[in-house]
C-alpha positions in Angstrom: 1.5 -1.0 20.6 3.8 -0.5 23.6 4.7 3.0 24.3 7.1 3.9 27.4 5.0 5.7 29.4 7.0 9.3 29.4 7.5 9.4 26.0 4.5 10.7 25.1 5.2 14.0 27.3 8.7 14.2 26.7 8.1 14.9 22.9 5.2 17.1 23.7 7.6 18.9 25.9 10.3 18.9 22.9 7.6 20.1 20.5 6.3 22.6 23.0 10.1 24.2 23.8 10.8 24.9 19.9 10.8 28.5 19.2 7.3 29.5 18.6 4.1 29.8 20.2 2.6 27.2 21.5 1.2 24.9 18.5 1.8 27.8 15.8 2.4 25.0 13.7 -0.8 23.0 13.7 -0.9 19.6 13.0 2.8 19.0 11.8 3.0 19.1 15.5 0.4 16.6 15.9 2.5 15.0 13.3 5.7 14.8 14.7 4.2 13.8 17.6 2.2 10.4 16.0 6.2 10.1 14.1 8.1 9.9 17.6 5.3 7.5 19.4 5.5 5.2 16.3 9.2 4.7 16.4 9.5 4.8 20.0 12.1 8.1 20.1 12.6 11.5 20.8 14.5 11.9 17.0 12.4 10.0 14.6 14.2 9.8 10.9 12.3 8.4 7.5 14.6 6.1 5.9 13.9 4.5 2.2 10.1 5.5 1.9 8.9 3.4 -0.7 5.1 3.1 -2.2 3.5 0.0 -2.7 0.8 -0.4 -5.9 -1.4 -3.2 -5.6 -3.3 -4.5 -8.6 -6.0 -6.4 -9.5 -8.9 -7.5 -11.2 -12.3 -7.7 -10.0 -14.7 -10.3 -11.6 -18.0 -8.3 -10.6 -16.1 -5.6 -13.2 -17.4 -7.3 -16.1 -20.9 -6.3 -15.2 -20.3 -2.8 -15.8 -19.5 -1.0 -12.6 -16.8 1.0 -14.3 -16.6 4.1 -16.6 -13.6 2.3 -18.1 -13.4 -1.5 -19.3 -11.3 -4.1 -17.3 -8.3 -4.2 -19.9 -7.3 -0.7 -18.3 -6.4 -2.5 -15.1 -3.1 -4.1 -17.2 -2.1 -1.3 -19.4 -1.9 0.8 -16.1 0.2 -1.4 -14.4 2.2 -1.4 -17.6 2.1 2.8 -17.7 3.5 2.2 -14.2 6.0 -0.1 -14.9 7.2 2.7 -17.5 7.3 5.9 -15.7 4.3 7.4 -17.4 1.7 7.4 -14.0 0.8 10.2 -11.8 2.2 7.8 -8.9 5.2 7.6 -11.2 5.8 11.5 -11.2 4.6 12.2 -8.0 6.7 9.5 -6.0 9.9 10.6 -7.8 9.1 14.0 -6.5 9.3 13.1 -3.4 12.0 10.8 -3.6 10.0 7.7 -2.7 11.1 4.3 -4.7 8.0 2.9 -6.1 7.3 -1.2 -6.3 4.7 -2.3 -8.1 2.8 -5.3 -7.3 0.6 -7.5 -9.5 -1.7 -9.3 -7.1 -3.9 -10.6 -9.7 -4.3 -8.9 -12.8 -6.0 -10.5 -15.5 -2.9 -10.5 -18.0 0.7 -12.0 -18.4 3.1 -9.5 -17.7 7.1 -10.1 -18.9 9.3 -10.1 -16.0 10.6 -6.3 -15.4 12.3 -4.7 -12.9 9.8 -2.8 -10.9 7.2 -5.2 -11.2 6.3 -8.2 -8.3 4.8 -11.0 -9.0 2.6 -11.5 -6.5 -0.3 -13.4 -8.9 -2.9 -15.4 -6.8 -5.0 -15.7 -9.5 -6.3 -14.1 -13.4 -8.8 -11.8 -11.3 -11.3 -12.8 -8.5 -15.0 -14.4 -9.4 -17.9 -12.4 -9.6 -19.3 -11.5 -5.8 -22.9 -10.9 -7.3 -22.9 -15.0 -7.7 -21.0 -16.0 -4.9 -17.5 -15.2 -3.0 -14.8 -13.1 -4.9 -12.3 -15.2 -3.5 -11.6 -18.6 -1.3 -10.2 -18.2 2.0 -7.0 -19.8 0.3 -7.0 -17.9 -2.3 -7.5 -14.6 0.3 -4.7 -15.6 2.7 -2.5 -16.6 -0.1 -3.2 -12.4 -1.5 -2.4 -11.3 2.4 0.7 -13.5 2.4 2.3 -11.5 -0.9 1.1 -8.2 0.9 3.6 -9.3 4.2 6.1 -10.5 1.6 6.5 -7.8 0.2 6.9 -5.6 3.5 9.3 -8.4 4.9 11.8 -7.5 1.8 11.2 -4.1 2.1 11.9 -3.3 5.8 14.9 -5.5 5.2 16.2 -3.1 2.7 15.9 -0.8 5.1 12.9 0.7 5.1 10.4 2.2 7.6 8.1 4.1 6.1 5.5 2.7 3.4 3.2 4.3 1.7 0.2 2.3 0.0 -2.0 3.0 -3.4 -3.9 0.2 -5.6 -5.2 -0.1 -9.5 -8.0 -2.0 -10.0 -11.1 -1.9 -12.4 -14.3 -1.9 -10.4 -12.4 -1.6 -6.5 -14.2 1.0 -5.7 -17.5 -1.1 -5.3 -15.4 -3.5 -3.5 -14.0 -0.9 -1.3 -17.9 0.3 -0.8 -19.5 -3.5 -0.1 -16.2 -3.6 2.7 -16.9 0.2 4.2 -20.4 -1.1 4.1 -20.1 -4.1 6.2 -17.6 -3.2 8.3 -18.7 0.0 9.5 -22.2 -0.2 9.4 -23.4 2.6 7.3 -25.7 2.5 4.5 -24.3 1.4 1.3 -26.1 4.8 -0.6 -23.4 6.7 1.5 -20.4 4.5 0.4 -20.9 4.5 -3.0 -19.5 7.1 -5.9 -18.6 7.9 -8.9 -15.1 6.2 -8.6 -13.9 6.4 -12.1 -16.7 8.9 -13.6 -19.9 7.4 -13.5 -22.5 9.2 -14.6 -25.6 9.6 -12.3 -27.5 6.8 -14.0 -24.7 5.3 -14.2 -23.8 5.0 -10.1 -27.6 4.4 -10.0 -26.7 1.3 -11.6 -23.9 0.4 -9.5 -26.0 0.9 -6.4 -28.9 -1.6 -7.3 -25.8 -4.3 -8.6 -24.3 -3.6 -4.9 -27.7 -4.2 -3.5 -27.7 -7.2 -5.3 -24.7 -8.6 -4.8 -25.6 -8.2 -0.5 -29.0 -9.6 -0.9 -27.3 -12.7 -2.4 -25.0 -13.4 0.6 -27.7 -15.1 2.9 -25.2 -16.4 5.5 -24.0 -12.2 5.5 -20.7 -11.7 8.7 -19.4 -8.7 9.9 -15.9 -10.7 10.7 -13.1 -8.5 8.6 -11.8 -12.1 6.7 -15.2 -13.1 5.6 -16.0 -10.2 4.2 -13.1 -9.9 2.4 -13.3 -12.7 0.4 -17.0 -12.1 0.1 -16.3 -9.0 -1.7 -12.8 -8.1 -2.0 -10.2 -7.7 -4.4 -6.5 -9.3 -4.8 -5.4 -6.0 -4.3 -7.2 -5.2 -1.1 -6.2 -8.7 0.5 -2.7 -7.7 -0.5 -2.6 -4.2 0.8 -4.6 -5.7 4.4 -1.8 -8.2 4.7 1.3 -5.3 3.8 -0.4 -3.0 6.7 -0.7 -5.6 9.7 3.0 -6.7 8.3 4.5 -3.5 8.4 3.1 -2.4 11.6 4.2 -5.3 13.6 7.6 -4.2 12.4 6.8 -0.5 14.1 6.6 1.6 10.3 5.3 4.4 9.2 2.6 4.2 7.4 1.2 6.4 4.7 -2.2 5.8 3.8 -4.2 7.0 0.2 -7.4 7.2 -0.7 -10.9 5.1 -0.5 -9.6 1.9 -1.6 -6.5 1.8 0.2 -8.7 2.7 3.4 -11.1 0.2 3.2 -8.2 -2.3 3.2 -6.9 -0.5 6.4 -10.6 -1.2 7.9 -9.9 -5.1 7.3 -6.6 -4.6 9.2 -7.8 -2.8 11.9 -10.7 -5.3 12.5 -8.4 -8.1 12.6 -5.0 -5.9 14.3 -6.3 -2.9 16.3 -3.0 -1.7 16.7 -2.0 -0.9 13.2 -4.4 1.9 13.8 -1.9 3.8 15.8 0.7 3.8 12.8 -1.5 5.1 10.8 -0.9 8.9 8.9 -3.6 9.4 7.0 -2.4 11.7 3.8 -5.6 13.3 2.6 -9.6 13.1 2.1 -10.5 12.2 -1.5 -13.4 13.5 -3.2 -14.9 9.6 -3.6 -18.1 9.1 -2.1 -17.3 7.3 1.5 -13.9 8.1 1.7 -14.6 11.1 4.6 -16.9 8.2 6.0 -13.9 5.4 6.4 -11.5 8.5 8.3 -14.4 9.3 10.8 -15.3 5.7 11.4 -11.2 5.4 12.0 -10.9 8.9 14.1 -8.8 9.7 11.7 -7.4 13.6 10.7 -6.5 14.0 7.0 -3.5 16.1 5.8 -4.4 17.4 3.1 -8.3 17.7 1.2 -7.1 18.6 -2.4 -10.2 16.8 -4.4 -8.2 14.1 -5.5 -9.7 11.0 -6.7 -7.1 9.2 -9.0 -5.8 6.6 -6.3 -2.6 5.1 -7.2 -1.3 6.1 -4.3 -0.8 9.7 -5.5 -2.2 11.0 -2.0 0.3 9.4 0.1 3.0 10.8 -2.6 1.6 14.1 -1.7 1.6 13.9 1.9 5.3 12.5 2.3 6.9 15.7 2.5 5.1 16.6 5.5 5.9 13.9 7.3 9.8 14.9 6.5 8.8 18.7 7.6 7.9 17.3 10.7 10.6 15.3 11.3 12.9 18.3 10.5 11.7 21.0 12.7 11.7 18.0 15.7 15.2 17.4 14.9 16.5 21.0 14.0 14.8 24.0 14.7 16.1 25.5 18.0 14.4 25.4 21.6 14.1 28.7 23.4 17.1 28.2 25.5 19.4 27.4 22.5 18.5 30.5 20.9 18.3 32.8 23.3 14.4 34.0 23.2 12.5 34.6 25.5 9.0 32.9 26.3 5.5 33.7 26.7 5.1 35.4 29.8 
């Protein structure tokens, strides 16, 4: 990402004039700071945040990975698509407009306002027999995700916050954090939603499985992601290189979301820099994925819902910083004296 060269220090000198001690305010500074260098400018502004809910299903699912059975993945998306969610509640809290995606769910959903029908397919193949998904079928799901950015930032948005619902995306999201950072797959996997221990025991040696069976095994971000992604995860990789070409904001969740982001990154390293990263979730690999991306949290609140409910969290810190860049006085304007 081009960034004039004095910007940088002309915020930190904005930020460093308010009326307080030097960085009293912690990381909202740090904050405001990553807001300005994103949108190029000394006053940065959030206009129409929106989240975006990928979902999918995930043929591997079937095998019992999950706490819950695969029919949950479409009554969620219907619970979204009715106001019922946490993302629901949460999003209109903060006053972020929430669009909800089906990227290959394996129902028929009516048509409904709130709902995009981004379908590649009824649910990806099983990766412990082969690929989840073709590379037609992956670029198709990466296509909808810039899509779907395209309409938004035309509506006049430029801030995006990201969440996903998918049966069984957490052991995607573990084979990806696995293969694209490099640590051992024991460490990437969890609970995700409530496994028992003998029950993530069994998810570990179906993992294992499922890499033992890819004998021409790549660490390119696109290989892997057909290999072992999700519709949802190719969708959300494809919103994030989308919407920082277009210089937003953007808000990232939890374990799945992040291991999407790792896909981006490998193939766009600068959608890293537009990156606010809303909290640490309590899912095994999560903390992992943020120091493999450098990356500082907001907020560590034990969440492990995903949905986006992080990012939903987060938002009103990202308008706290822009506010006290914006409003709150410098020493001059107010007359107080500073340190020393």
């Amino acid at each position: 990402m081009s960034v004039p060269s004095t910007l940088a220090a002309e915020l930190q000198a904005k930020i460093d004039n308010k009326t307080k001690p030097l960085g009293a305010l912690g990381q909202l500074e740090a904050l405001a700071l990553q807001l300005g260098l994103i949108q190029q400018t000394l006053r940065p502004q959030l206009k129409n945040p929106r989240i975006l809910v990928c979902a999918g299903d995930h043929g591997a699912a079937k095998a019992g990975l999950s706490a819950y059975p695969q029919d949950v993945t479409w009554q969620m998306v219907q619970n979204f698509l009715a106001g019922g969610a946490a993302i629901n509640v949460l999003a209109r809290q903060a006053g972020m407009q929430l669009v909800v995606a089906d990227a290959g769910v394996n129902h028929d959903f009516d048509v409904c306002n709130g709902l995009l029908d981004a379908k590649v397919a009824y649910g990806t193949a099983s990766y412990l027999d082969g690929a989840a998904m073709t590379t037609e079928q992956r670029d198709a799901a990466m296509r909808h995700g810039a899509n779907a950015i395209e309409a938004a930032h035309a509506n006049g948005c430029n801030v995006i916050g990201f969440g996903e619902m998918g049966i069984g995306n957490t052991s995607s999201a573990s084979l990806i954090t696995h293969c694209l950072t490099g640590a051992p797959l024991a460490q990437c996997v969890g609970r995700g939603t409530g496994l028992d221990d003998a029950g993530v025991a069994r998810k570990l040696a179906l993992l294992e499985q499922a890499l033992t069976a890819w004998t021409k095994r790549s660490d390119d971000a696109l290989d892997v992601l057909a290999r072992f992604g999700g519709f949802e995860i190719a969708m959300l990789a494809g919103a994030m290189i989308a919407a920082a070409e277009r210089r937003m904001v953007l808000l990232i969740d939890g374990f799945i979301v992040t291991a999407a982001l790792l896909v981006a990154v490998r193939i766009n390293p600068a959608v890293r820099e537009c990156c606010v990263f809303a909290h640490c979730s309590d899912e095994a690999g999560h903390a992992l994925q943020l120091r493999h991306l450098e990356a500082q949290p907001l907020l560590q609140l034990g969440l492990r819902l995903g949905e986006g409910t992080g990012a939903a969290l987060a938002y009103p810190l990202l308008k706290a910083a822009c506010a006290f860049l914006d409003e709150m006085a410098s020493f001059d304007a107010a007359g107080v004296s500073q340190k020393g």
